[in-house]
C-alpha positions as CSV (number, residue, x, y, z in Angstrom):
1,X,-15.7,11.1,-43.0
2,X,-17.3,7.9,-43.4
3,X,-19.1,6.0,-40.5
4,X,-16.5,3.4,-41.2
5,X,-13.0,5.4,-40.9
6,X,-15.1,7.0,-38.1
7,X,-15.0,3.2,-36.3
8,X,-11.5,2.8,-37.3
9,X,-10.6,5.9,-35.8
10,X,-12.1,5.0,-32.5
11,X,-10.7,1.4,-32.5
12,X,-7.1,3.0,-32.7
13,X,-7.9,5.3,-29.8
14,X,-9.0,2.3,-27.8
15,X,-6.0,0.2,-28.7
16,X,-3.7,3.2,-28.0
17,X,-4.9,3.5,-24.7
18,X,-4.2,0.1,-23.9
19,X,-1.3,-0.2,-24.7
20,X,0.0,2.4,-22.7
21,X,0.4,-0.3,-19.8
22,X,1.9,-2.5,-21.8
23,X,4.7,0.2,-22.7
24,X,5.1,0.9,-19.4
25,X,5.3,-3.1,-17.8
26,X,9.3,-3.2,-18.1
27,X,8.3,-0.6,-14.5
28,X,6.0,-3.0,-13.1
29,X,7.7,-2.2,-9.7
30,X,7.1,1.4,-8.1
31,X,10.6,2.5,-8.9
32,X,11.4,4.0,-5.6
33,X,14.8,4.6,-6.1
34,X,17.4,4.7,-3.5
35,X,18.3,8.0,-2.5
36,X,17.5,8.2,1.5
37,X,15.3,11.0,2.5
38,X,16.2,13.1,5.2
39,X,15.3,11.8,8.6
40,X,13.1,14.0,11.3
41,X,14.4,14.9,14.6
42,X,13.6,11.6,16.8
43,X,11.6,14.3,19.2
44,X,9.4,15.7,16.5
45,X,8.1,11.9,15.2
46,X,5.1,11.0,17.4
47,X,5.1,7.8,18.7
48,X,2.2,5.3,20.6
49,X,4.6,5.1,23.7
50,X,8.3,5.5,24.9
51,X,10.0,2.3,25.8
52,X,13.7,2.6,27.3
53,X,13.4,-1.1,27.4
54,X,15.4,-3.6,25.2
55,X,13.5,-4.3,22.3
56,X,12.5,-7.1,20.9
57,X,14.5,-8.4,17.7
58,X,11.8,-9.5,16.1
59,X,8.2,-7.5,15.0
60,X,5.3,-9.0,14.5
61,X,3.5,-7.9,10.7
62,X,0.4,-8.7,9.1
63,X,-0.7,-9.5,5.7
64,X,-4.1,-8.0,4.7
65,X,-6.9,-9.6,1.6
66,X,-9.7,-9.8,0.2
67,X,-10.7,-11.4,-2.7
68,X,-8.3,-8.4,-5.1
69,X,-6.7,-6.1,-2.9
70,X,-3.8,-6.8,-0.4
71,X,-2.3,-4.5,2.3
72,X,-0.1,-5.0,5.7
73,X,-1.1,-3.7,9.1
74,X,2.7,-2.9,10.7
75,X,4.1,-1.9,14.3
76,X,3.8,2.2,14.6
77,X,6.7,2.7,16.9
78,X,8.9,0.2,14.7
79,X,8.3,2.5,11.5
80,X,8.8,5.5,13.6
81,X,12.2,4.2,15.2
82,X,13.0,3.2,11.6
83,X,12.9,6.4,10.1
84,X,9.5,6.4,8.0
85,X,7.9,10.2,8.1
86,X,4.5,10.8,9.0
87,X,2.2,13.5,8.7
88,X,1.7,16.2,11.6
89,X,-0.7,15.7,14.2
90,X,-1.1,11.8,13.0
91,X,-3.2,10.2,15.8
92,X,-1.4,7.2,18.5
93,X,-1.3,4.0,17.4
94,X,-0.4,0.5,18.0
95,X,-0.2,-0.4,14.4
96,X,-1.3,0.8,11.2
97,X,-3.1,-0.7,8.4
98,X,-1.2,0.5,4.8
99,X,-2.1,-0.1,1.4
100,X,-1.9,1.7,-2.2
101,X,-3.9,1.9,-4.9
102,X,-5.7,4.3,-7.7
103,X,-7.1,6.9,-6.4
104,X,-10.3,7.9,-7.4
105,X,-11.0,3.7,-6.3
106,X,-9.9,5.0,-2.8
107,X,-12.1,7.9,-2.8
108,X,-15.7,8.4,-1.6
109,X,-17.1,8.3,-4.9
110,X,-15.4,5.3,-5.8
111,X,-15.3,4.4,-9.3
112,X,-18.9,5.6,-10.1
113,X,-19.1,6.4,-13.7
114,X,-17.6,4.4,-16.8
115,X,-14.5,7.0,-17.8
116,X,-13.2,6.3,-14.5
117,X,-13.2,2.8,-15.3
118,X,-11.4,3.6,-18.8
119,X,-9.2,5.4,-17.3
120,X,-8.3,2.6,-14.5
121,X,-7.8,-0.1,-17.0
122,X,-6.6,1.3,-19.6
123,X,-4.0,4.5,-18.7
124,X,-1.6,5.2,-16.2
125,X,-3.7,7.2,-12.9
126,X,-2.6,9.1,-9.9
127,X,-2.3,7.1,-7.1
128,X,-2.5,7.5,-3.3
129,X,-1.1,4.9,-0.3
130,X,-3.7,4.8,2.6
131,X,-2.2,4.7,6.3
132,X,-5.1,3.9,9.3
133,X,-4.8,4.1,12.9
134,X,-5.2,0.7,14.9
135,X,-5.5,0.9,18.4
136,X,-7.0,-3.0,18.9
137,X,-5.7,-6.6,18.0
138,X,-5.8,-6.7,14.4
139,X,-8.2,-9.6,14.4
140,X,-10.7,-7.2,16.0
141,X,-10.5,-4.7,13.8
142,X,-10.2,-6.1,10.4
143,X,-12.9,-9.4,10.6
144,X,-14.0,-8.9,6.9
145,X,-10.4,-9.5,5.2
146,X,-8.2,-12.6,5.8
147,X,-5.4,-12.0,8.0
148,X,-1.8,-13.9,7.7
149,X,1.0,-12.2,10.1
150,X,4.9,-13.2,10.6
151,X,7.8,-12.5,12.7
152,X,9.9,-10.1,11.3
153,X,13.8,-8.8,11.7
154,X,13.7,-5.5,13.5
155,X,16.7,-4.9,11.6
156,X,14.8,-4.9,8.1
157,X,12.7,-1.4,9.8
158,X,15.0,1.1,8.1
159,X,14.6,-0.6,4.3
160,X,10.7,-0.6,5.2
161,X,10.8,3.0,6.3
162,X,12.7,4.1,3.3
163,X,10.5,2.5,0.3
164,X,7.4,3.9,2.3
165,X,9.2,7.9,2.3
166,X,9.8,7.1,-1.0
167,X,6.4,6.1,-2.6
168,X,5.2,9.7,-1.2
169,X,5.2,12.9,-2.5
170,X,6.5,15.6,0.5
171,X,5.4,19.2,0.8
172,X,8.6,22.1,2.0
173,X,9.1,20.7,5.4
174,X,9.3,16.9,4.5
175,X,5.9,15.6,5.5
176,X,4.1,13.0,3.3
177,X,1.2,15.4,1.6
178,X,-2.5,14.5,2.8
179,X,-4.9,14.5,-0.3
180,X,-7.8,12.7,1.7
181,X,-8.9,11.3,4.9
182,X,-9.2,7.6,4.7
183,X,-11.5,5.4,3.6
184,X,-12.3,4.2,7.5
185,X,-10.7,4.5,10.7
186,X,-9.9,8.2,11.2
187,X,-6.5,7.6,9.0
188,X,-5.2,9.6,6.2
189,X,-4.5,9.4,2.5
190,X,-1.1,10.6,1.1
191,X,-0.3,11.5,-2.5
192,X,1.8,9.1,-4.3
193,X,5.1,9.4,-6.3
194,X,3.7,6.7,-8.5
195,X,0.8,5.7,-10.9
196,X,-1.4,3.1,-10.9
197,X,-1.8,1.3,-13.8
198,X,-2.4,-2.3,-14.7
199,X,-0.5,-4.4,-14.2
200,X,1.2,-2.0,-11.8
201,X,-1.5,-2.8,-9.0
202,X,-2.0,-2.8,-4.9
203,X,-0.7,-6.3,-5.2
204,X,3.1,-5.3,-6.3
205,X,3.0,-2.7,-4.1
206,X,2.4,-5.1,-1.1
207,X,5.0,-7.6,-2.6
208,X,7.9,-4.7,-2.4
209,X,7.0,-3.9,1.8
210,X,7.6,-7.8,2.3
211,X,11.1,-7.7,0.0
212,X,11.8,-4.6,2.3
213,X,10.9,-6.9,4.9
214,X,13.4,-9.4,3.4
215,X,11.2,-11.9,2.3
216,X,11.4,-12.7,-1.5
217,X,8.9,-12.1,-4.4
218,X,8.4,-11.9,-7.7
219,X,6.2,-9.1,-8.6
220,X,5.0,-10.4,-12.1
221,X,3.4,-13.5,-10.3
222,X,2.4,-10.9,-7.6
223,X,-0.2,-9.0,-9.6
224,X,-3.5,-10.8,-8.2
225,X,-3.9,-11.0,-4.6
226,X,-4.1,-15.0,-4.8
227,X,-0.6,-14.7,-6.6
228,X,0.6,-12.7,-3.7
229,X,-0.8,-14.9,-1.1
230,X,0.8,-18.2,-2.8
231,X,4.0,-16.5,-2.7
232,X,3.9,-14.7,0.4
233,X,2.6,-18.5,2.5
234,X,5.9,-20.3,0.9
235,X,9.7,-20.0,2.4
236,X,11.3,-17.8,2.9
237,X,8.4,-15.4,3.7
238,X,6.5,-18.4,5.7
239,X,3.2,-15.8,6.5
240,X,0.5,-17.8,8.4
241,X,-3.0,-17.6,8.0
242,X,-4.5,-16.8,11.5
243,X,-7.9,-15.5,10.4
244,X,-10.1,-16.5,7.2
245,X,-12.6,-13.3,7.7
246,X,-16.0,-13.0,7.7
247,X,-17.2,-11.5,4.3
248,X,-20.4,-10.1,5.5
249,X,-18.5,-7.9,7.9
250,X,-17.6,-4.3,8.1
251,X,-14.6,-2.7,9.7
252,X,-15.4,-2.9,13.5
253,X,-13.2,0.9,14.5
254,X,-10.1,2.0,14.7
């Protein structure tokens, strides 16, 4: 075989590889479905604390950036109440920070060597969605990302629970499987239903929790985390920046 058919060879291999994204873009959403999963005794879900009070009917949310990535931080007891499963022996919380991404990127490693950068861009990848205790105001806990936050329906809880339970894979008795501890904050690392591929990125994922949340979005100008933020800031979704972060920081606890 000449050197040349030997380059040709390799320039298909490339080009195959990426257009496997391409083929796959018609499901640039995570295509949860809609089959409900079954729901967990109310006694057997941990929650931060018992309120036999009226509740609110509204729930406060935050959105999560940096200058690529996206995420929400979202009431504990409101997920638990609205059905979402979580793993055993989770810790108490006030909130927790969620996001989703590729998972060697969420690992300790990171992405350290230059397959796992072929791989990222260029091929559909298992995935994982990250879920952190917060036990603090947000503000305090997240200073190095910019933080945006909005009133939401406690009615929408359910259709958030459900598209959660459903970008998981569970193990025989229901619970979200735990692949890894988190990145930071003593939280955990589930094994998604879904890969990660570009353009299929953390950003869409964030844009289908806030059209669970009700709010509107349009994934395919969703794929960059300025994208998301343009849409997320407009009506109906109206999130306000409350916090511009601080760059330089690092994540103060949990």
């Amino acid at each position: 075989m000449s050197q040349m058919t030997a380059r040709i060879r390799v320039l298909r291999i490339f080009a195959a590889a990426a257009c496997l994204p391409l083929l796959a873009s018609c499901s640039l959403r995570l295509p949860v479905g809609s089959a409900p999963l079954s729901r967990l005794p109310v006694s057997s879900a941990p929650t931060s604390q018992r309120n036999e009070e009226p509740r609110a009917p509204h729930v406060m949310v935050w959105l999560l950036a940096d200058d690529h990535h996206t995420g929400v931080v979202l009431p504990y007891d409101w997920l638990i109440e609205s059905g979402f499963i979580p793993p055993a022996e989770f810790p108490s919380a006030r909130y927790v920070a969620m996001s989703w991404g590729n998972r060697d990127a969420y690992s300790s490693e990171g992405l350290d060597n230059p397959w796992k950068w072929f791989r990222v861009l260029f091929t559909p990848t298992p995935s994982v969605m990250e879920m952190i205790p917060i036990r603090w105001e947000v503000t305090e806990v997240l200073p190095g990302q910019r933080i945006w936050r909005r009133l939401t329906p406690r009615e929408h809880g359910p259709q958030v629970a459900a598209f959660l339970n459903r970008c998981l894979e569970h193990d025989a008795q229901g619970r979200p499987i735990v692949v890894a501890l988190s990145s930071w904050g003593g939280g955990v690392q589930f094994q998604s239903s879904h890969s990660y591929f570009i353009p299929r990125v953390c950003n869409v994922w964030t844009a289908q929790v806030i059209e669970a949340m009700g709010g509107e979005i349009r994934p395919w100008r969703a794929v960059t985390a300025k994208g998301l933020i343009r849409q997320a800031e407009r009506p109906p979704n109206d999130f306000e920046q409350i916090w511009a972060g601080r760059k330089a920081a690092e994540p103060a606890g949990d």
